[in-house]
N, C-alpha and C positions, 0 to 999 in steps of 0.2 A: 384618633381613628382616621378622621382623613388626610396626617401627614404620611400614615403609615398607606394607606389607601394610594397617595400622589405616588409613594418612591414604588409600589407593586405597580402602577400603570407604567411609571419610568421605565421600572426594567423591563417589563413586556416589550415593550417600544421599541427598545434596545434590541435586547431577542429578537424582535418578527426585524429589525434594521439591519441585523448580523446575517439573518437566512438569506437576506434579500439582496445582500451586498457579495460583492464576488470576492473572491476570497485570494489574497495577495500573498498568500505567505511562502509559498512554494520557490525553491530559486532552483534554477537549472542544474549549477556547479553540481549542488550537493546532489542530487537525482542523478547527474552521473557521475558523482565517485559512487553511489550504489551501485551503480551498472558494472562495476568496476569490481564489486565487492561480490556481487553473484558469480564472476569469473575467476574469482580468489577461492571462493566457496567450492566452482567443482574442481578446479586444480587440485586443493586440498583432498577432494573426496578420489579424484581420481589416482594420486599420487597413494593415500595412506588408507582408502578404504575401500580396497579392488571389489570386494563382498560384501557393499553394507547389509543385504537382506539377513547374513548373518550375526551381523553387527548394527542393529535397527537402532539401538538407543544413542549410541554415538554419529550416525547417520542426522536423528531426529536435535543431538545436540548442536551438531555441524549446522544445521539451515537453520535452526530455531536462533542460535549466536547470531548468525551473520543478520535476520530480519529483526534482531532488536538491536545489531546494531544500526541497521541501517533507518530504524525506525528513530533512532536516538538523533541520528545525526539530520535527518528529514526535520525532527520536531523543535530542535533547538534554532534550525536556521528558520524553523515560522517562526518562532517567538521574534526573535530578531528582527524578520523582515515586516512580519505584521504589527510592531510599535512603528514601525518606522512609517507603512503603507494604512495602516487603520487609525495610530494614534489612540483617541480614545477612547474607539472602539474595539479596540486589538484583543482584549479579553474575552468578547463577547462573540468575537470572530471567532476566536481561538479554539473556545468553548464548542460554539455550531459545528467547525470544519471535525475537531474529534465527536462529537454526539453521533455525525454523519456515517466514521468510519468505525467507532467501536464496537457495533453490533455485528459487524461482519470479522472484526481482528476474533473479538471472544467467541463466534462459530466456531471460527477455526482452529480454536485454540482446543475447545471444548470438544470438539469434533476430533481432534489427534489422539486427546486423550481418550476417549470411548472407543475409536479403534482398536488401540494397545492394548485395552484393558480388556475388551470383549472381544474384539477379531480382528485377532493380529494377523491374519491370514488375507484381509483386506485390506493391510501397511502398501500396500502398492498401487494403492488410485489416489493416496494422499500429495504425488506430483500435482497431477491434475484438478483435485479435489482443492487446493492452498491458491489455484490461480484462479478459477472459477469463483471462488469466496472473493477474491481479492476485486475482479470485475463487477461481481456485488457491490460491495461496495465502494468501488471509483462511480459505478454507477447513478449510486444515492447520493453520491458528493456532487456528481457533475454540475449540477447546477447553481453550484457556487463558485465553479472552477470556468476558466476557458473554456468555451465549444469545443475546439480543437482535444482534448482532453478525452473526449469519447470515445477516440479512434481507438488510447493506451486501452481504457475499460473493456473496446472488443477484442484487442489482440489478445486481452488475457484471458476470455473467454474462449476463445479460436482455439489459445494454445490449452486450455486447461482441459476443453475437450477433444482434443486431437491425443491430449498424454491419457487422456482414460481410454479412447479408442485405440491406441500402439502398445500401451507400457507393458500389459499381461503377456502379450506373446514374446517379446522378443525384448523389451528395453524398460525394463521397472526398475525403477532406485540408480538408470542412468544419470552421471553428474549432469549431464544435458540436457534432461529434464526437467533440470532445475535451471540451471546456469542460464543457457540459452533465451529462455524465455523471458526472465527477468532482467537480464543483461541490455535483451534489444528491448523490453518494453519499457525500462528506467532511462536506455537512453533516447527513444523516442518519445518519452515524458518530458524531457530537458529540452528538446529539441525544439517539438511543439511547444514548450512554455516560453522557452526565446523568441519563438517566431511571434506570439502574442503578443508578449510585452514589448519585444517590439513593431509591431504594430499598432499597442495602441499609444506607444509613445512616439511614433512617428504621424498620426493621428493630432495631436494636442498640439 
C-alpha cells in the first residue's frame, strides 16, 4: 500500500510539473507549412467548389482533411521536439499540452455535427464558429505556451467574430474565410514562436 501510495504521489508530482512547465514542443517550420496548407485548402475550394453551400459535405470534407492534416503534422513534431526539450518528462508534457486543447477540438467537432444534423441552415457561421473554438482554446493552453502566443489566441478570436458578423450577407463558405485567417494566424504562430526561442536562447 504504501509503494503503490509513493508511485500515485510521483505521478501527481509529475502532472502538477508538466502544467507548470512551459511547453516546448511547438516548432515554427511546421506551423508554417500549416499556413501554407490553409492556402492550398482555398485554392482547392476556390478552383473545384465555386458553390459549396450547395455542396456542404465536400466543403466540410475539404477543411476537416486539411485540419487533421495539419493537426498530424503539428503533433508528430511535439513528440519529437518534446523528447528532446522535456526528456523525461515529455509524456507528461505531452499529455497536459492535448488535455488543454481537446476540449475545445471535440466542441468543435461536436458542434459541426449538430449543425448538419439539426440546422443545416445555420452551415454558415461554422467559418467563424471553428476559429472562435480554436482561440478557446489557445486560450487555456497559453499558459503553458510563450506569452507572446496570446496575441495568435486573439487574432482568432477577432477574425472568428468578424466572419460571423460579414459571412450571412455577402461572404459565407468564402474560401477566405477560411484560408486567410488561418494562413496569417499559423504563420504568426511560427513567427512569434521563433522570436521566443530565440530569445530565450539568446538569454542563456
Amino acid at each position: 500500500m504504501q509503494f503503490k501510495q509513493a508511485l500515485t504521489e510521483i505521478s501527481a508530482l509529475r502532472l502538477q510539473m508538466a502544467r507548470n512547465t512551459e511547453f516546448r514542443g511547438f516548432g515554427p517550420a511546421t506551423l508554417a507549412m500549416t499556413s501554407g496548407l490553409a492556402v492550398a485548402a482555398s485554392l482547392v475550394q476556390s478552383r473545384w467548389l465555386p458553390d459549396p453551400a450547395s455542396r456542404i459535405n465536400s466543403y466540410l470534407g475539404l477543411w476537416s482533411g486539411a485540419a487533421v492534416l495539419s493537426v498530424v503534422l503539428i503533433a508528430v513534431e511535439a513528440i519529437r521536439r518534446s523528447r528532446e526539450a522535456h526528456q523525461g518528462l515529455a509524456d507528461d508534457m505531452l499529455a497536459a499540452a492535448a488535455g488543454q486543447f481537446l476540449p475545445a477540438a471535440f466542441a468543435g467537432v461536436l458542434l459541426t455535427f449538430v449543425l448538419l444534423a439539426f440546422a443545416p441552415e445555420t452551415l454558415w457561421m461554422l467559418p467563424g464558429l471553428w476559429q472562435v473554438i480554436l482561440s478557446v482554446g489557445m486560450f487555456a493552453a497559453c499558459r503553458n505556451l510563450p506569452p507572446l502566443l496570446r496575441i495568435v489566441a486573439g487574432w482568432y478570436l477577432a477574425t472568428g467574430l468578424a466572419c460571423l458578423a460579414l459571412a450571412r450577407a455577402k461572404y459565407a463558405f468564402s474560401p477566405w474565410a477560411m484560408g486567410l485567417p488561418f494562413a496569417i494566424g499559423e504563420l504568426l504562430a511560427a513567427t512569434l514562436l521563433w522570436i521566443s526561442y530565440r530569445g530565450e536562447h539568446g538569454r542563456s
